[in-house]
C-alpha positions as CSV (number, residue, x, y, z in Angstrom):
1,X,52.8,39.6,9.2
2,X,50.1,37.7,11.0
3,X,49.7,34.5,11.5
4,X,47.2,32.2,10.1
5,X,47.4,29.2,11.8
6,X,45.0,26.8,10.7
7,X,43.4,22.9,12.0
8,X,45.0,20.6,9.0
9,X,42.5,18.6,10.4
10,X,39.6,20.3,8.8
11,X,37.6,18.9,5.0
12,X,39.8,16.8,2.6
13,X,43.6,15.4,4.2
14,X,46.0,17.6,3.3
15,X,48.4,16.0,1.0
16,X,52.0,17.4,0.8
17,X,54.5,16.1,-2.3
18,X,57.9,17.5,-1.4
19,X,59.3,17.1,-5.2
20,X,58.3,17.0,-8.7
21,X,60.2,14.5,-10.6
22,X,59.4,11.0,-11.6
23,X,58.2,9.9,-8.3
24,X,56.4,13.4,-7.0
25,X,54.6,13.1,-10.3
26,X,53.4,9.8,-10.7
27,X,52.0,10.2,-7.5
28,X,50.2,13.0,-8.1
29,X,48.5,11.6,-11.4
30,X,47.5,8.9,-8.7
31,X,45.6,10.6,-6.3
32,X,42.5,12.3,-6.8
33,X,41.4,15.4,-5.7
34,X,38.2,14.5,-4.5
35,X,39.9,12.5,-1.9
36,X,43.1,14.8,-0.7
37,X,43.9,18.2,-0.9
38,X,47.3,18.0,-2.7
39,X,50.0,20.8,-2.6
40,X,53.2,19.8,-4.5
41,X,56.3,22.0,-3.4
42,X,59.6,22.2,-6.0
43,X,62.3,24.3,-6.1
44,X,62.3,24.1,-10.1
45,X,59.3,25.4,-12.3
46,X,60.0,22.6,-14.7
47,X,60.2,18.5,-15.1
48,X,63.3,17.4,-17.3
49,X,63.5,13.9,-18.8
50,X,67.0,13.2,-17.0
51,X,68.0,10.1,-18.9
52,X,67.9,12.3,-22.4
53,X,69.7,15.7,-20.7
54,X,73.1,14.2,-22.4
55,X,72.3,15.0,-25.6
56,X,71.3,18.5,-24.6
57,X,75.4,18.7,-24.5
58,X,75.2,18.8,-28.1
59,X,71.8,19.9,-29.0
60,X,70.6,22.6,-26.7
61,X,67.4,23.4,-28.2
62,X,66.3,19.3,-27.6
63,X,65.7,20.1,-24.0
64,X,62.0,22.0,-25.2
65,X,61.3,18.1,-26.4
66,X,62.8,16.7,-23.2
67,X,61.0,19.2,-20.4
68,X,57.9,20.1,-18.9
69,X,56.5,23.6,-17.3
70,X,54.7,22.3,-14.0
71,X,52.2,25.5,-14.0
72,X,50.9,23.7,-17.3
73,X,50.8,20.0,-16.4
74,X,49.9,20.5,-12.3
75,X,46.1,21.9,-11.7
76,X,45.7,25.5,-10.8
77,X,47.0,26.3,-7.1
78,X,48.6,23.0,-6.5
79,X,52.1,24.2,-7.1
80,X,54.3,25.8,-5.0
81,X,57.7,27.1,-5.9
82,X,60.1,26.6,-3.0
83,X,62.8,24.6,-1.7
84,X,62.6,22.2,1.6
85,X,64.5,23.6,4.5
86,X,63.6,21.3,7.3
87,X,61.0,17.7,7.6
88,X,59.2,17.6,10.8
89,X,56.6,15.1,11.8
90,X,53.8,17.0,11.1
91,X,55.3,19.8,8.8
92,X,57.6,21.3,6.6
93,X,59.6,24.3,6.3
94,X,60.0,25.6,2.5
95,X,62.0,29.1,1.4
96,X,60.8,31.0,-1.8
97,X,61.8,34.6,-2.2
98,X,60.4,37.0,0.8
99,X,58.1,39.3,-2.0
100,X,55.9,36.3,-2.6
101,X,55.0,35.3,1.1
102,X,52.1,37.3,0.8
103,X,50.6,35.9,-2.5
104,X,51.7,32.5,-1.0
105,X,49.8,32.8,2.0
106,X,46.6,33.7,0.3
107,X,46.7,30.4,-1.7
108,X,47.2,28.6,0.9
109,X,44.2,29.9,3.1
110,X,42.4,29.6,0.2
111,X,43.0,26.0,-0.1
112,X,42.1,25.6,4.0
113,X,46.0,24.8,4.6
114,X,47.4,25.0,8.6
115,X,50.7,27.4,8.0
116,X,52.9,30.2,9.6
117,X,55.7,32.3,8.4
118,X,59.0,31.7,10.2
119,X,62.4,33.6,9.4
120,X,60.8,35.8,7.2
121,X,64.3,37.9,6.4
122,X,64.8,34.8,4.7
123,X,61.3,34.3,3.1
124,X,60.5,30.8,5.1
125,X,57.1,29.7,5.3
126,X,55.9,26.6,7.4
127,X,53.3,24.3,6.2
128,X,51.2,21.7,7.7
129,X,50.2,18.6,6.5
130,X,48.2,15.2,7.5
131,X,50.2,13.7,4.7
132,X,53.7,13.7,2.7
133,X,55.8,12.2,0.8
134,X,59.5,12.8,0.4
135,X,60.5,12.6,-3.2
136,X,63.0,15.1,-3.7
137,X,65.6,13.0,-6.1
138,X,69.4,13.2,-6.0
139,X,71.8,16.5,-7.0
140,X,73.6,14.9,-10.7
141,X,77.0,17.3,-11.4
142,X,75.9,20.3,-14.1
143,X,75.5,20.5,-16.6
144,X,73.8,16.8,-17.3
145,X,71.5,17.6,-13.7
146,X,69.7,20.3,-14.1
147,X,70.8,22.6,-11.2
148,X,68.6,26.5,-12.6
149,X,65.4,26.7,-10.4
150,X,63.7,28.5,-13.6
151,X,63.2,26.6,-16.9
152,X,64.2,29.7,-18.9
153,X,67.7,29.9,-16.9
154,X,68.0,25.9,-17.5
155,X,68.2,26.3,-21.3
156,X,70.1,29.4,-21.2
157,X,72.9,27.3,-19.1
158,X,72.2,24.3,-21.5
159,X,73.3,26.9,-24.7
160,X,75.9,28.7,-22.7
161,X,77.9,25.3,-22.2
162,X,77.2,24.1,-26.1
163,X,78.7,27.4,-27.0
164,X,81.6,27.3,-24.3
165,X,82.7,23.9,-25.5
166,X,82.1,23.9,-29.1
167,X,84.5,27.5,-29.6
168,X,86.8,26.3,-26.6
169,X,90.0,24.9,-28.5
170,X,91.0,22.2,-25.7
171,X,92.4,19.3,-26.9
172,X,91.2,16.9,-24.6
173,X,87.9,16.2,-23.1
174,X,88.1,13.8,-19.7
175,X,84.5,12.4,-18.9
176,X,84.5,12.0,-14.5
177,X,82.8,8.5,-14.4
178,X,82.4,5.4,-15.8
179,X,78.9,4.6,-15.6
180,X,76.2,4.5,-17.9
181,X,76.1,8.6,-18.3
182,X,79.5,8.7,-18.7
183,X,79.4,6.5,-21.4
184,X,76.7,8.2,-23.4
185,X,78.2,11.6,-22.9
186,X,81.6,10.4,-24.2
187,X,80.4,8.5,-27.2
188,X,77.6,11.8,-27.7
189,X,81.0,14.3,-27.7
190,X,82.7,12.5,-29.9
191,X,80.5,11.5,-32.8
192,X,79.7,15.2,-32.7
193,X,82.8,16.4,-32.7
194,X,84.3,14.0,-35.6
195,X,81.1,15.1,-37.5
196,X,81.5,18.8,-37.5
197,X,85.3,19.0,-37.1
198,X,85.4,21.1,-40.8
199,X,82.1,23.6,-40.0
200,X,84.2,24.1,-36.3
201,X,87.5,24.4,-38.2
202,X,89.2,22.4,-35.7
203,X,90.8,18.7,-35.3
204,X,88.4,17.1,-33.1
205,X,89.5,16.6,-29.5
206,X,90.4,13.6,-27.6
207,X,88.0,11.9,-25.7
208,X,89.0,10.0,-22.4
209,X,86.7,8.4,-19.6
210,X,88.0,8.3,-16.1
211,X,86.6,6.1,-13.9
212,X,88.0,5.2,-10.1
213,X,86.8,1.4,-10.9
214,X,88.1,-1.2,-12.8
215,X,85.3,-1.4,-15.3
216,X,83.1,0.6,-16.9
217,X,79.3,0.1,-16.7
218,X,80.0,-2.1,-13.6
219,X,76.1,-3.0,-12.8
220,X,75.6,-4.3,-16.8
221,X,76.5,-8.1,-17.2
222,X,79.9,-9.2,-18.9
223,X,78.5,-9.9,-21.9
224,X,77.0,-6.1,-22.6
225,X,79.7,-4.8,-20.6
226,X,82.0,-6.1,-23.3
227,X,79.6,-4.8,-26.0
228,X,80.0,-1.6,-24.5
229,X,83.8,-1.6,-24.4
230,X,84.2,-2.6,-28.5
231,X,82.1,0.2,-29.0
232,X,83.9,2.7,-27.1
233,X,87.2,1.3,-28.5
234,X,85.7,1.6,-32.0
235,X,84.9,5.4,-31.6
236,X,88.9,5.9,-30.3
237,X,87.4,6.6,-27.0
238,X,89.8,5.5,-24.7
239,X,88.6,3.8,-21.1
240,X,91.3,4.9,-17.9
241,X,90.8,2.9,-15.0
242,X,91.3,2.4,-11.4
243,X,91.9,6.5,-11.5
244,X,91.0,9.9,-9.9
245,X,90.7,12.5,-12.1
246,X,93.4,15.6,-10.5
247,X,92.1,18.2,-9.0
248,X,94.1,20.5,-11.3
249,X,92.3,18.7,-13.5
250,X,88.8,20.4,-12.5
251,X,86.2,22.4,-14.9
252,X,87.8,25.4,-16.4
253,X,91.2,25.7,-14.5
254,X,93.2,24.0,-17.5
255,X,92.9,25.6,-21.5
256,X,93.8,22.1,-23.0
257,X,91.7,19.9,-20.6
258,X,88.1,20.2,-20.1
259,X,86.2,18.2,-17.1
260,X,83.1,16.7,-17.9
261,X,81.6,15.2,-13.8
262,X,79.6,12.3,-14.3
263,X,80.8,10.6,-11.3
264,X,77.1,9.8,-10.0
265,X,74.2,11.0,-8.0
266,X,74.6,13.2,-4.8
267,X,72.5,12.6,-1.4
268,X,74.3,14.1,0.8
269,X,73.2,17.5,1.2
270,X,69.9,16.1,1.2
271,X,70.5,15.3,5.4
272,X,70.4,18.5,6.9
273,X,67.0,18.6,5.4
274,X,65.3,16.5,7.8
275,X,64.5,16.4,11.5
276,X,67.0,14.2,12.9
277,X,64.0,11.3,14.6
278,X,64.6,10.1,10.4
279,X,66.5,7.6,10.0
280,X,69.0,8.4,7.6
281,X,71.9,6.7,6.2
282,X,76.0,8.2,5.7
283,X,75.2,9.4,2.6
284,X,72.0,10.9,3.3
285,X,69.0,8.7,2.1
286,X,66.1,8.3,4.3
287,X,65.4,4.8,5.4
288,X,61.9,3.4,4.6
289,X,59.8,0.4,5.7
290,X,58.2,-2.5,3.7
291,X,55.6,0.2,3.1
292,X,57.7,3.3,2.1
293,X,56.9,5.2,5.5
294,X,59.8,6.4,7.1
295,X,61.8,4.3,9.6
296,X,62.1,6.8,12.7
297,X,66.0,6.9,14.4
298,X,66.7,5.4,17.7
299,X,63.3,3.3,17.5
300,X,63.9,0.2,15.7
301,X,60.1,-0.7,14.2
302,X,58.7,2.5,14.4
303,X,57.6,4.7,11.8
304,X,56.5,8.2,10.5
305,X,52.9,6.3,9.6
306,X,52.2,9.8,7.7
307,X,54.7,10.5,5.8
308,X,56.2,8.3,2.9
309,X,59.9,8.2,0.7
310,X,59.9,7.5,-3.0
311,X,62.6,7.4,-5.4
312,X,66.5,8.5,-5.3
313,X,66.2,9.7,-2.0
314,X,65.1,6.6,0.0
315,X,66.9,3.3,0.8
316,X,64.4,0.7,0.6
317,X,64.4,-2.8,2.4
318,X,64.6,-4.1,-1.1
319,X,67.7,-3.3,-3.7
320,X,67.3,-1.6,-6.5
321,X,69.0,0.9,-9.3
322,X,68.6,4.8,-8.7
323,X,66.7,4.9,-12.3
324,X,63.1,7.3,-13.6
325,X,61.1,4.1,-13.8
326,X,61.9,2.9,-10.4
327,X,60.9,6.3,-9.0
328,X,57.9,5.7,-10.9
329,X,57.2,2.6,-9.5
330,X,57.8,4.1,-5.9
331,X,55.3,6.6,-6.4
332,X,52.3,4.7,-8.0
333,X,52.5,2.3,-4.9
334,X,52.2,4.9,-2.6
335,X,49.2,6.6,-4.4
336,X,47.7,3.2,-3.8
337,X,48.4,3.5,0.0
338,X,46.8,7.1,0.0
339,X,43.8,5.8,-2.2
340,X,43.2,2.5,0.0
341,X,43.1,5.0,2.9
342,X,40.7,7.5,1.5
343,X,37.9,4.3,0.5
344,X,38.7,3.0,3.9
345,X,37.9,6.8,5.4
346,X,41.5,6.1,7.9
347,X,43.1,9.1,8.2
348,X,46.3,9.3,10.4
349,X,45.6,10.6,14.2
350,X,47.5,13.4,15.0
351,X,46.0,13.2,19.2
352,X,50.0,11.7,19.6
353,X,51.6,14.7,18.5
354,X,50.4,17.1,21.2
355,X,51.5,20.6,20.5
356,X,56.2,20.4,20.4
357,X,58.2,22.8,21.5
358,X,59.6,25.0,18.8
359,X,62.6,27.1,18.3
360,X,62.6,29.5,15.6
361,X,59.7,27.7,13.7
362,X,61.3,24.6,13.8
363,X,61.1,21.5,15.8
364,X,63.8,21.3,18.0
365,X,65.2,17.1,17.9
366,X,64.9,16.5,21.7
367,X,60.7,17.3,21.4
368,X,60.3,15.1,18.1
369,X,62.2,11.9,19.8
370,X,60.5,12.0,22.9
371,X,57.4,12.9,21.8
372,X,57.5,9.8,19.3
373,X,58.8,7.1,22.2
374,X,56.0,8.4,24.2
375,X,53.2,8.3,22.2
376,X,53.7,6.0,18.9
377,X,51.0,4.9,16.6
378,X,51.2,3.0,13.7
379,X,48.5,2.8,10.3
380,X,48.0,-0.5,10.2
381,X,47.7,-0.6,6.0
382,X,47.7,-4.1,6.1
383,X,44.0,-3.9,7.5
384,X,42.9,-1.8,4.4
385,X,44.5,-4.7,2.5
386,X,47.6,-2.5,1.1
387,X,50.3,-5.6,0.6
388,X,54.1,-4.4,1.0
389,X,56.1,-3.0,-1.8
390,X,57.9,-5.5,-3.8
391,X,59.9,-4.9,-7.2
392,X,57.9,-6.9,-9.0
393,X,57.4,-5.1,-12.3
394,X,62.0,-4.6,-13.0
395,X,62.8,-3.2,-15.6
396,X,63.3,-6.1,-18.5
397,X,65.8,-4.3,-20.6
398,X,67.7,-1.6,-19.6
399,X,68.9,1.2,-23.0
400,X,72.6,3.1,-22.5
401,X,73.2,5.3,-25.8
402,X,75.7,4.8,-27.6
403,X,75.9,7.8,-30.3
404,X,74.1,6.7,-33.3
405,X,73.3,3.1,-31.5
406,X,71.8,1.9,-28.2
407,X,72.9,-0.9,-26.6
408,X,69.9,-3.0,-24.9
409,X,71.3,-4.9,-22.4
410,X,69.7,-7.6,-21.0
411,X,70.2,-9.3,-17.4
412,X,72.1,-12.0,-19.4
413,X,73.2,-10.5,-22.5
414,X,72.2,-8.0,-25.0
415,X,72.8,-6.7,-28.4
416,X,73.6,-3.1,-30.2
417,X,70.7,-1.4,-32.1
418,X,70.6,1.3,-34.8
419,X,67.3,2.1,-34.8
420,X,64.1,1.7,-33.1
421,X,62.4,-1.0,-35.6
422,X,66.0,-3.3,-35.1
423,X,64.9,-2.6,-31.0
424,X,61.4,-4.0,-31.5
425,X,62.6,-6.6,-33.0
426,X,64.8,-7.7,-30.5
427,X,62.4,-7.1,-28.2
428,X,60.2,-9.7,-30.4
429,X,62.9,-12.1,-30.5
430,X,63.7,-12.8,-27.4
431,X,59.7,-12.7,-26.1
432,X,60.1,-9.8,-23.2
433,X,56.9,-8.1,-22.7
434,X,58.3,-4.5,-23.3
435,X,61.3,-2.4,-22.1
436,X,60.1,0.6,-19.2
437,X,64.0,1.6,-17.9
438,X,66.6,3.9,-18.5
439,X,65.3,5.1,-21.8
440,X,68.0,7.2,-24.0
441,X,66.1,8.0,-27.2
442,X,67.2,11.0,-29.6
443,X,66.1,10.8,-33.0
444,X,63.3,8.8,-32.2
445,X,59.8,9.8,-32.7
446,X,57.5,10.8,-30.4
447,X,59.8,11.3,-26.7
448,X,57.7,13.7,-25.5
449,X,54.3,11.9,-26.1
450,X,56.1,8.7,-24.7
451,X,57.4,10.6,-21.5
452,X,54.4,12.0,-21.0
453,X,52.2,9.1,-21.3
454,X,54.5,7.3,-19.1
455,X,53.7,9.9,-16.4
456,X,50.3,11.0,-16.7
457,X,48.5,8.1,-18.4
458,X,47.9,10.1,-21.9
């Protein structure tokens, strides 16, 4: 196939979201299209509303309240199906089955994108940019992350577990974790199980949570860590700590055992992802400035002034919880970067990155690193009077479900609510502003309009 290499320099700045999740986007409802050509790449068809995916254990058909088709929500030619194979400096390398190159291609030219097929035995295009941002989240353990590229194969795995367990006649269920999903998927098991033990025709099973620490919820404060505890011990849920779970133990190797993983988010894998002038950490998260650009490795101060890191896959200069709203919070700063920079007509100068050596399509590490000691430059945003990010809007309340209660815990306390009028009420009583954080929700009204108005605006 021929090559159509084109200048990303030419119209609009070509805007490149590597993810669609809570970060990917937030941003995107941020930025207009009069400003940036925007091309958002996923490897899934579909946005899930993580926090709720536990009770999707239990009710499969609640994931059509909890999930969004991106062809419907994302404007016309602005999504691209495709999975990130390698971060450059200037471009990115996505894979998407070899039969729709072609179509691909045509969209892109369309759109005045600079690209060139590389690999193509393995269907690898790669795609310029003058912008991107890096927001491709964190792997969770199926079945609570949603591993199926197609939304259609999501809630056929979602149904095909349901069944699996419900029929399954083990008689004990171990939950891998002790954090706040593993809470909420015990405590969703067993109220579901003691509920329908008669229709099954089966004693329920035991429920267990294994956790290697020697707490549960470890980041909630005593007080609603205790709350947590009681509740547990009032379902018979029993709390094992300070334990690995065996590795005979694992998902389907023992009849009378069954494995739940919810031993916490996954960044690893995300490493050989990017070009190695990123600045990673062990457990693969990219490193990030005050501003969200990308620290660059082996040049302490300098940054990737183009391309930007929000949510789970970024370690920020300031702390902060792997949660949706933080994500959210990542994203909406840096679509006030990217709109400070349009007004201000700065666009980032690519006369530094003279043309790389490249092997097989990609940049090989030696070029990137010497190129950037040779020639950096750096976007001053302070001079279009973009201030650094700072946490400043934390979540006040943070929700962990409990079954048929939530616990709303507090950075000092916290109480256990049955429904959502006892929740505003609380919320009344001790005069927080609102409650924007880990929001588990089933049963109440209107999720999907309250997901969807978080993201888009309305």
């Amino acid at each position: 196939m021929q090559s159509l290499d084109r200048s990303i320099s030419e119209s609009k700045p070509k805007l490149l979201i590597l993810g669609a999740g809570f970060a990917g986007l937030k941003l995107y409802s941020g930025v207009s299209e009069k400003d940036y050509s925007v091309l958002v790449v996923s490897f899934r068809d579909y946005f899930e509303y993580c926090p709720s995916a536990v009770h999707t254990l239990v009710e499969p058909e609640y994931h059509k309240r909890i999930s969004l088709d991106l062809r419907t929500v994302l404007r016309e030619n602005d999504f691209l199906q495709a999975g990130l194979q390698m971060l450059s400096l200037r471009s990115a390398v996505v894979s998407m089955p070899e039969n729709e190159i072609p179509s691909t291609c045509q969209r892109l030219a369309a759109k005045g994108w600079g690209f060139r097929p590389v690999r193509t035995d393995r269907g690898c295009l790669e795609i310029d940019f003058d912008y991107c941002v890096v927001a491709i989240g964190a792997r969770y353990p199926s079945p609570i992350g949603a591993a199926p590229y197609n939304l259609m194969m999501r809630r056929l795995e979602l149904m095909c577990y349901f069944n699996n367990i419900r029929k399954s006649q083990v008689q004990m269920i171990i939950v891998k974790g002790g954090g706040y999903v593993g809470v909420e998927v015990a405590t969703v098991l067993k109220e579901y199980f003691d509920e329908n033990s008669v229709r099954l025709n089966r004693a329920p099973p035991k429920i267990e949570i294994w956790t290697r620490g020697n707490t549960i919820c470890p980041n909630l404060n005593p007080q609603a860590r205790s709350k947590v505890a009681e509740n547990l011990d009032t379902k018979g849920i029993k709390v094992v700590t300070s334990v690995e779970v065996p590795s005979n133990f694992s998902e389907g190797s023992n009849l009378n055992v069954h494995v739940i993983d919810c031993s916490g988010v996954q960044t690893t894998q995300n490493k050989q992802l990017y070009s190695p002038c990123f600045q990673q950490t062990e457990n693969g998260l990219l490193c990030v400035n005050e501003y969200l650009q990308l620290n660059l490795s082996n040049h302490p101060g300098l940054c990737a002034d183009n391309i930007f890191g929000a949510g789970d896959c970024v370690q920020t200069p300031i702390s902060s919880a792997k949660l949706g709203y933080i994500a959210m919070l990542h994203g909406d700063y840096i679509a006030k970067c990217l709109r400070k920079l349009a007004k201000a007509k700065l666009q980032f100068s690519h006369t530094h990155l003279e043309l790389m050596p490249r092997s097989a399509g990609f940049y090989s590490s030696h070029s990137i690193q010497s190129e950037t000691a040779s020639h950096p430059v750096k976007i001053d945003l302070g001079a279009v009077d973009v201030q650094p990010y700072t946490l400043t809007k934390e979540p006040n309340i943070l929700l962990v479900s409990l079954g048929d209660t939530v616990l709303m815990a507090t950075k000092d306390g916290g109480t256990v609510c049955s429904s959502f009028k006892a929740m505003k009420s609380y919320i009344q009583e001790t005069t927080l502003a609102g409650f924007k954080g880990n929001i588990i929700a089933k049963g109440f009204q209107g999720i999907n309009k309250f997901f969807n108005n978080l993201l888009f605006g309305g």
